[in-house]
C-alpha positions in Angstrom: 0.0 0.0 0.0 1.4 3.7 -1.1 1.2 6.4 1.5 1.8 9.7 0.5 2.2 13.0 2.9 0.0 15.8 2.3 1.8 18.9 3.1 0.3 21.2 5.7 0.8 24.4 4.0 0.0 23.7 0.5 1.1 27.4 -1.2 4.6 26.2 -0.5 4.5 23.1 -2.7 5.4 23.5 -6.5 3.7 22.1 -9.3 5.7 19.8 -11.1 4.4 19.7 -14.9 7.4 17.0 -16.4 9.0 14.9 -13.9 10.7 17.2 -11.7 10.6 19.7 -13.8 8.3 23.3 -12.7 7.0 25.5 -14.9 9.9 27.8 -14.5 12.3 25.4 -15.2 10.4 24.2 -18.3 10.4 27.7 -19.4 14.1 28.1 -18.9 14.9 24.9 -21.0 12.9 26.8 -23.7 14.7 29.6 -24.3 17.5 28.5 -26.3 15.0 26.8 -28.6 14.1 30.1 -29.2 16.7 31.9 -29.4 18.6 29.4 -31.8 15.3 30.2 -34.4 16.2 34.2 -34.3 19.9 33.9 -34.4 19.5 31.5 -37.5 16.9 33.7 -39.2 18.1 37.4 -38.1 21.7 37.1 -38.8 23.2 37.1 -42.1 23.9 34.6 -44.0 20.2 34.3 -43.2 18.8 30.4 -43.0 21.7 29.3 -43.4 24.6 27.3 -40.7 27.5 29.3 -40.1 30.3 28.8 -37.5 30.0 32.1 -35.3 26.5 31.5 -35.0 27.1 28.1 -33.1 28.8 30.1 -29.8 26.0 32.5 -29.4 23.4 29.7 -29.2 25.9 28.1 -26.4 26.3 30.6 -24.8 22.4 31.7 -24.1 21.8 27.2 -24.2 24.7 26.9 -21.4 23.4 29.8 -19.0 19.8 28.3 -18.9 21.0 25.3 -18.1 22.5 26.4 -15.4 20.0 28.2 -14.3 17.4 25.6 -14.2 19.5 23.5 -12.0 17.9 22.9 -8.5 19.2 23.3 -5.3 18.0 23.1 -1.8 14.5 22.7 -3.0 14.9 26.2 -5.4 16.2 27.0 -8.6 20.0 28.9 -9.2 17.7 31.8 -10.8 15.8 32.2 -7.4 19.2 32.8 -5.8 20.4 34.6 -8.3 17.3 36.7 -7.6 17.4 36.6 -3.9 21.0 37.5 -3.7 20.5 41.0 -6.0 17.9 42.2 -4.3 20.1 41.7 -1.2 23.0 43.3 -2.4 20.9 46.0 -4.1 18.6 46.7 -1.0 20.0 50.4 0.9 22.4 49.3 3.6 22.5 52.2 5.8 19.3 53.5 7.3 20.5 57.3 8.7 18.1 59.4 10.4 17.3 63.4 9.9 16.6 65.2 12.0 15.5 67.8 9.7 12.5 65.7 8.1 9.9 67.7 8.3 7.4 64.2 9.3 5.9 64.8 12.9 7.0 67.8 13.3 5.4 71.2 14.1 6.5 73.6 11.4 5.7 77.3 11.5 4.6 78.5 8.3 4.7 82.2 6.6 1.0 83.3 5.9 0.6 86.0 3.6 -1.8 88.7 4.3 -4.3 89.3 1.2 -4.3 92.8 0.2 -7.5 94.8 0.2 -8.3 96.6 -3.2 -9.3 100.0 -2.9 -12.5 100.9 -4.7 -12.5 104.9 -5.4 -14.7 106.5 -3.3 -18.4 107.7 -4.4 -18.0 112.0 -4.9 -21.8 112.7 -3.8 -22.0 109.7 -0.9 -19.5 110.4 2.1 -18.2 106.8 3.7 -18.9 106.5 7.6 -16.0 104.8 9.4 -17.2 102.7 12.2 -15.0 102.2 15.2 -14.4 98.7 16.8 -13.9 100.1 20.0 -17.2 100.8 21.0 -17.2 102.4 24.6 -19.7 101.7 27.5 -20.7 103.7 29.9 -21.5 102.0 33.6 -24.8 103.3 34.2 -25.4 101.5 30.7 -23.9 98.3 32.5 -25.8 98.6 35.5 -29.4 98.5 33.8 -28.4 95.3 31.8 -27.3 93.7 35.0 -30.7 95.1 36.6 -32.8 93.2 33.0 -30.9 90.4 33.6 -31.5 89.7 37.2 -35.5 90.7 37.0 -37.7 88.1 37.2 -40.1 90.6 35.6 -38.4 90.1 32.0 -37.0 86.8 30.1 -33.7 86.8 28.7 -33.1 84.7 25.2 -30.3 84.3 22.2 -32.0 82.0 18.9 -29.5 81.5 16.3 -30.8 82.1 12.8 -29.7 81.4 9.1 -26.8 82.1 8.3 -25.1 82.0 11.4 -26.9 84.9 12.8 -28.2 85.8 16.6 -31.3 87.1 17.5 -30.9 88.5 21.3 -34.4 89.5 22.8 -35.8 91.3 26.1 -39.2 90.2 27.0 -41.7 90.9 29.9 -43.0 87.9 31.8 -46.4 87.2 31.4 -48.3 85.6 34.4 
Protein backbone atom coordinates (compact mmCIF):
# COMPACT_ATOMS: atom_id res chain seq x y z
CA UNK A 1 0.00 0.00 0.00
CA UNK A 2 1.36 3.69 -1.07
CA UNK A 3 1.24 6.44 1.48
CA UNK A 4 1.80 9.71 0.50
CA UNK A 5 2.23 13.01 2.91
CA UNK A 6 -0.04 15.76 2.29
CA UNK A 7 1.84 18.86 3.12
CA UNK A 8 0.35 21.21 5.66
CA UNK A 9 0.83 24.44 4.01
CA UNK A 10 0.02 23.71 0.47
CA UNK A 11 1.09 27.39 -1.17
CA UNK A 12 4.55 26.18 -0.55
CA UNK A 13 4.54 23.13 -2.68
CA UNK A 14 5.39 23.51 -6.46
CA UNK A 15 3.71 22.14 -9.26
CA UNK A 16 5.69 19.80 -11.11
CA UNK A 17 4.40 19.68 -14.90
CA UNK A 18 7.37 16.98 -16.44
CA UNK A 19 9.02 14.95 -13.87
CA UNK A 20 10.72 17.18 -11.67
CA UNK A 21 10.58 19.73 -13.83
CA UNK A 22 8.30 23.26 -12.74
CA UNK A 23 7.05 25.49 -14.87
CA UNK A 24 9.89 27.76 -14.45
CA UNK A 25 12.32 25.37 -15.22
CA UNK A 26 10.40 24.17 -18.25
CA UNK A 27 10.43 27.66 -19.45
CA UNK A 28 14.07 28.11 -18.87
CA UNK A 29 14.88 24.95 -20.98
CA UNK A 30 12.90 26.76 -23.66
CA UNK A 31 14.74 29.63 -24.30
CA UNK A 32 17.52 28.51 -26.33
CA UNK A 33 15.02 26.78 -28.60
CA UNK A 34 14.10 30.09 -29.17
CA UNK A 35 16.69 31.86 -29.37
CA UNK A 36 18.55 29.43 -31.78
CA UNK A 37 15.25 30.21 -34.42
CA UNK A 38 16.22 34.15 -34.35
CA UNK A 39 19.86 33.87 -34.42
CA UNK A 40 19.52 31.47 -37.47
CA UNK A 41 16.91 33.72 -39.24
CA UNK A 42 18.08 37.38 -38.15
CA UNK A 43 21.73 37.06 -38.83
CA UNK A 44 23.20 37.08 -42.05
CA UNK A 45 23.90 34.60 -44.04
CA UNK A 46 20.17 34.32 -43.23
CA UNK A 47 18.76 30.43 -43.04
CA UNK A 48 21.69 29.34 -43.35
CA UNK A 49 24.58 27.32 -40.68
CA UNK A 50 27.49 29.30 -40.08
CA UNK A 51 30.33 28.77 -37.45
CA UNK A 52 30.02 32.06 -35.31
CA UNK A 53 26.45 31.45 -35.01
CA UNK A 54 27.13 28.07 -33.05
CA UNK A 55 28.82 30.06 -29.82
CA UNK A 56 25.95 32.46 -29.37
CA UNK A 57 23.41 29.66 -29.17
CA UNK A 58 25.87 28.11 -26.39
CA UNK A 59 26.29 30.55 -24.82
CA UNK A 60 22.45 31.68 -24.12
CA UNK A 61 21.78 27.21 -24.17
CA UNK A 62 24.69 26.90 -21.35
CA UNK A 63 23.41 29.84 -18.99
CA UNK A 64 19.75 28.31 -18.86
CA UNK A 65 20.98 25.33 -18.14
CA UNK A 66 22.54 26.40 -15.44
CA UNK A 67 19.95 28.18 -14.34
CA UNK A 68 17.42 25.63 -14.18
CA UNK A 69 19.47 23.45 -12.03
CA UNK A 70 17.87 22.87 -8.51
CA UNK A 71 19.15 23.28 -5.33
CA UNK A 72 17.99 23.10 -1.76
CA UNK A 73 14.47 22.71 -2.96
CA UNK A 74 14.94 26.16 -5.41
CA UNK A 75 16.20 27.03 -8.62
CA UNK A 76 19.99 28.94 -9.25
CA UNK A 77 17.73 31.80 -10.78
CA UNK A 78 15.80 32.23 -7.40
CA UNK A 79 19.18 32.76 -5.78
CA UNK A 80 20.40 34.62 -8.30
CA UNK A 81 17.32 36.72 -7.57
CA UNK A 82 17.41 36.59 -3.90
CA UNK A 83 21.00 37.45 -3.74
CA UNK A 84 20.53 40.98 -6.02
CA UNK A 85 17.90 42.22 -4.31
CA UNK A 86 20.05 41.68 -1.17
CA UNK A 87 23.01 43.34 -2.41
CA UNK A 88 20.86 45.98 -4.05
CA UNK A 89 18.62 46.74 -0.95
CA UNK A 90 20.03 50.37 0.90
CA UNK A 91 22.43 49.28 3.56
CA UNK A 92 22.47 52.19 5.80
CA UNK A 93 19.32 53.51 7.26
CA UNK A 94 20.46 57.33 8.74
CA UNK A 95 18.10 59.45 10.38
CA UNK A 96 17.35 63.36 9.91
CA UNK A 97 16.58 65.16 12.03
CA UNK A 98 15.54 67.79 9.67
CA UNK A 99 12.50 65.69 8.11
CA UNK A 100 9.90 67.67 8.31
CA UNK A 101 7.43 64.21 9.31
CA UNK A 102 5.88 64.80 12.86
CA UNK A 103 7.00 67.79 13.31
CA UNK A 104 5.42 71.17 14.05
CA UNK A 105 6.51 73.60 11.36
CA UNK A 106 5.75 77.33 11.45
CA UNK A 107 4.58 78.54 8.28
CA UNK A 108 4.71 82.20 6.64
CA UNK A 109 1.02 83.35 5.85
CA UNK A 110 0.57 85.98 3.56
CA UNK A 111 -1.85 88.66 4.29
CA UNK A 112 -4.32 89.29 1.23
CA UNK A 113 -4.31 92.81 0.23
CA UNK A 114 -7.49 94.78 0.21
CA UNK A 115 -8.28 96.61 -3.18
CA UNK A 116 -9.30 99.97 -2.88
CA UNK A 117 -12.53 100.90 -4.65
CA UNK A 118 -12.48 104.94 -5.41
CA UNK A 119 -14.66 106.50 -3.32
CA UNK A 120 -18.39 107.73 -4.41
CA UNK A 121 -18.01 112.02 -4.91
CA UNK A 122 -21.83 112.66 -3.76
CA UNK A 123 -22.03 109.70 -0.91
CA UNK A 124 -19.45 110.43 2.14
CA UNK A 125 -18.19 106.82 3.69
CA UNK A 126 -18.93 106.47 7.64
CA UNK A 127 -16.04 104.77 9.38
CA UNK A 128 -17.24 102.70 12.24
CA UNK A 129 -15.01 102.21 15.18
CA UNK A 130 -14.38 98.75 16.83
CA UNK A 131 -13.89 100.08 19.99
CA UNK A 132 -17.21 100.80 20.96
CA UNK A 133 -17.24 102.41 24.64
CA UNK A 134 -19.71 101.65 27.51
CA UNK A 135 -20.73 103.70 29.90
CA UNK A 136 -21.47 102.05 33.56
CA UNK A 137 -24.76 103.28 34.16
CA UNK A 138 -25.41 101.45 30.72
CA UNK A 139 -23.91 98.27 32.48
CA UNK A 140 -25.85 98.55 35.49
CA UNK A 141 -29.42 98.54 33.81
CA UNK A 142 -28.36 95.30 31.79
CA UNK A 143 -27.32 93.74 34.96
CA UNK A 144 -30.70 95.14 36.60
CA UNK A 145 -32.77 93.15 33.02
CA UNK A 146 -30.87 90.43 33.65
CA UNK A 147 -31.52 89.72 37.18
CA UNK A 148 -35.48 90.70 37.04
CA UNK A 149 -37.70 88.14 37.23
CA UNK A 150 -40.12 90.62 35.55
CA UNK A 151 -38.36 90.12 32.04
CA UNK A 152 -37.00 86.80 30.06
CA UNK A 153 -33.71 86.83 28.73
CA UNK A 154 -33.09 84.73 25.18
CA UNK A 155 -30.35 84.31 22.16
CA UNK A 156 -32.02 82.02 18.90
CA UNK A 157 -29.47 81.53 16.32
CA UNK A 158 -30.81 82.08 12.83
CA UNK A 159 -29.70 81.41 9.08
CA UNK A 160 -26.82 82.12 8.26
CA UNK A 161 -25.05 81.97 11.43
CA UNK A 162 -26.87 84.92 12.84
CA UNK A 163 -28.24 85.77 16.65
CA UNK A 164 -31.34 87.06 17.49
CA UNK A 165 -30.90 88.52 21.30
CA UNK A 166 -34.37 89.49 22.81
CA UNK A 167 -35.75 91.30 26.05
CA UNK A 168 -39.23 90.15 27.00
CA UNK A 169 -41.70 90.90 29.90
CA UNK A 170 -43.02 87.92 31.82
CA UNK A 171 -46.43 87.17 31.36
CA UNK A 172 -48.35 85.55 34.38
Amino acid sequence: MKVRSIPAQITTVEDKIAGNLNLTQILLLMVPIFWLMIVYTMVPPYMHFAWYKLPLFLIVGVTSLVLSIRIKEKIILNWLTILLRYNTRAKYYVFDKNDSYMRTMDLITFEKSKRKQPAKSTAKVSEKTANTVIALGDLVRLEGLLVNPKYSFSIKSQKKGALHVAFEQNKK
